[in-house]
C-alpha positions as CSV (number, residue, x, y, z in Angstrom):
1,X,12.7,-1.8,-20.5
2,X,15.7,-3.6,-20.7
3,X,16.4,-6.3,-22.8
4,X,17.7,-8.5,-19.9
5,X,14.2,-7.9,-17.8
6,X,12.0,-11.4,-18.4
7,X,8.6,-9.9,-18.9
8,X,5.4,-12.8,-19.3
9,X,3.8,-11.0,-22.7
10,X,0.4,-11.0,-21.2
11,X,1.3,-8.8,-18.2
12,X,0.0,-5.7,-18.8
13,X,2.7,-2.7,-18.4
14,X,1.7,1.0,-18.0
15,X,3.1,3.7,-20.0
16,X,6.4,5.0,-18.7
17,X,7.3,2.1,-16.4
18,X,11.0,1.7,-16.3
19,X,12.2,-1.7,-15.9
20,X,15.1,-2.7,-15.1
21,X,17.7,-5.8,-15.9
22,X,17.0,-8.9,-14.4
23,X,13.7,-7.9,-13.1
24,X,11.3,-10.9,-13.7
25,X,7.6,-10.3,-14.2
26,X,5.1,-12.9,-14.1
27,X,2.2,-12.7,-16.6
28,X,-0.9,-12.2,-14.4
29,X,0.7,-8.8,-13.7
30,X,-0.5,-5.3,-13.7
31,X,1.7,-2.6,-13.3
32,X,0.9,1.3,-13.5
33,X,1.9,4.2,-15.0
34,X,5.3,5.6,-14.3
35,X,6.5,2.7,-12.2
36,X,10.4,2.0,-11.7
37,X,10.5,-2.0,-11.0
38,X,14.2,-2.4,-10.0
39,X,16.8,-5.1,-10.9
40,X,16.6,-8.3,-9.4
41,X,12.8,-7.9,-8.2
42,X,10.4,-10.4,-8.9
43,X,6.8,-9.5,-9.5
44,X,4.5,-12.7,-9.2
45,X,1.2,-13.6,-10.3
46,X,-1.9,-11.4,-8.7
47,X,0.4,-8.7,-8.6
48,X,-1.6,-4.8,-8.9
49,X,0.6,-2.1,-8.7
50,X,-0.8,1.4,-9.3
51,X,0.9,4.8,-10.8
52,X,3.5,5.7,-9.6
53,X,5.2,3.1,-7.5
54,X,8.7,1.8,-7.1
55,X,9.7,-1.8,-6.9
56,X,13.2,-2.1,-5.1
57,X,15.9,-4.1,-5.8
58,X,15.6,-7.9,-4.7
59,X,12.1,-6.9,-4.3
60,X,9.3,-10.4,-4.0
61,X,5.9,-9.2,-4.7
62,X,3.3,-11.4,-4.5
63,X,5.0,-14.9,-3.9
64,X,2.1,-17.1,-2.1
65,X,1.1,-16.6,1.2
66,X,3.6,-17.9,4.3
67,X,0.2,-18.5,6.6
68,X,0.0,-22.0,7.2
69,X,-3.7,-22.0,6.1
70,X,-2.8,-21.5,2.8
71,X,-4.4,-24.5,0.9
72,X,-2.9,-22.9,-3.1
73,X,-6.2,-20.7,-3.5
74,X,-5.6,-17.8,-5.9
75,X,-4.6,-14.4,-4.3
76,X,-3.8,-11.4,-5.2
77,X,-1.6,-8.4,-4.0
78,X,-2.5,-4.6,-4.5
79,X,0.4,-2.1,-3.8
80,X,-1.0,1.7,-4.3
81,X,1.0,4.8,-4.6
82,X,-0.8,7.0,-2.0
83,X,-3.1,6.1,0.7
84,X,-6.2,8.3,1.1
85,X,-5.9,10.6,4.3
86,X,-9.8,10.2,4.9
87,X,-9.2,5.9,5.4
88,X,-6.9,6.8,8.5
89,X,-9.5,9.8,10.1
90,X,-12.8,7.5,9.4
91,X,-14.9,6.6,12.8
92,X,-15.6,3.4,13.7
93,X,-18.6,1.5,14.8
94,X,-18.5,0.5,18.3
95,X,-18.6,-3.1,17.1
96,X,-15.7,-2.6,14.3
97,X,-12.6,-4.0,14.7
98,X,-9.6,-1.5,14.7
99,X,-7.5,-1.4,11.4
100,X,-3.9,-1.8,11.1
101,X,-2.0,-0.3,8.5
102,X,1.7,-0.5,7.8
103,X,4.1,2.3,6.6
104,X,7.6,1.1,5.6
105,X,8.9,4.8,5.6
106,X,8.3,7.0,8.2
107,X,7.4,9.9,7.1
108,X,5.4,7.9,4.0
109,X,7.6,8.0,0.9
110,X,4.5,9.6,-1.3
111,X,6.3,11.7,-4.5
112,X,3.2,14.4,-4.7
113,X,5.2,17.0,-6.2
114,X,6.3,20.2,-4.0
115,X,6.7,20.2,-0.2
116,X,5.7,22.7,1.6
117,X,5.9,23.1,5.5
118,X,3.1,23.9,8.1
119,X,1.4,23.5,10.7
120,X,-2.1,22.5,12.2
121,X,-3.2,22.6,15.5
122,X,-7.0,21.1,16.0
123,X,-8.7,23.5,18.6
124,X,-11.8,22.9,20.2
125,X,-13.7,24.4,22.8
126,X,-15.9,22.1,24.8
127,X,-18.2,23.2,28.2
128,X,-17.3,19.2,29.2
129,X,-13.6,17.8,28.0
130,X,-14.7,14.1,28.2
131,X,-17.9,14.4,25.8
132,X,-15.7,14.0,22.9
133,X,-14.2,10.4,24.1
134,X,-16.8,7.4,23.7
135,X,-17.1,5.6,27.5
136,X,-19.1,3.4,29.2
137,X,-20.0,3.2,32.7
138,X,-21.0,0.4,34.1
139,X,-21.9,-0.2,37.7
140,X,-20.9,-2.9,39.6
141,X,-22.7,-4.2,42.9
């Protein structure tokens, strides 16, 4: 860490978390393992950040809520390193709402070690194509 970062003493740093000058960390803070928060980012209170992330420069995480609802309740932000693949093939419930989820690289920037290219093709072979698509009918008249 560098002597220039401002970090609270009660925020609670993982082991090998690189933190750079200027960064500012609040002290209701939890940061993972192996982290990089960059220079200039600002990590605020409610802030959990799990292994292996990376904070960027000018970076403001967890600064209240902009939603005009907001009445100063206690929140919380939760950054994770990798999504789980099984959250984004899950079925719904016909009465679930569908769930948004927000990438900010495209493919996701997830550092899992080696890459290695291939491909999948899902093959099925159905007697009736539209049995695996949910539909209602509903007559009218």
């Amino acid at each position: 860490m560098w002597d220039k970062a401002s970090v609270h003493p009660d925020a609670q740093i993982g082991e090998g978390t690189k933190i750079d000058a200027f960064a500012s960390i609040s002290a209701d803070v939890v940061i993972g393992k192996n982290c990089w928060v960059a220079s200039n980012a600002v990590i605020m209170d409610g802030a959990r950040i799990g292994d292996n992330v990376r904070i960027f420069p000018g970076a403001v995480i967890s600064a209240i809520p902009q939603d005009l609802k907001f009445q100063g309740e206690k929140t919380t932000t939760e950054i994770a390193q990798m999504l789980n693949p099984f959250l984004l093939h899950h079925p719904l419930d016909l009465n679930e709402e569908l769930p948004t989820f927000s990438f900010p690289f495209s493919p996701a920037d997830i550092m899992r070690g080696p890459i290695y290219n291939f491909c999948l093709h899902h093959v099925w072979e159905l007697d009736d194509p539209l049995k695996i698509f949910r539909k209602e009918i509903i007559k009218i008249g």
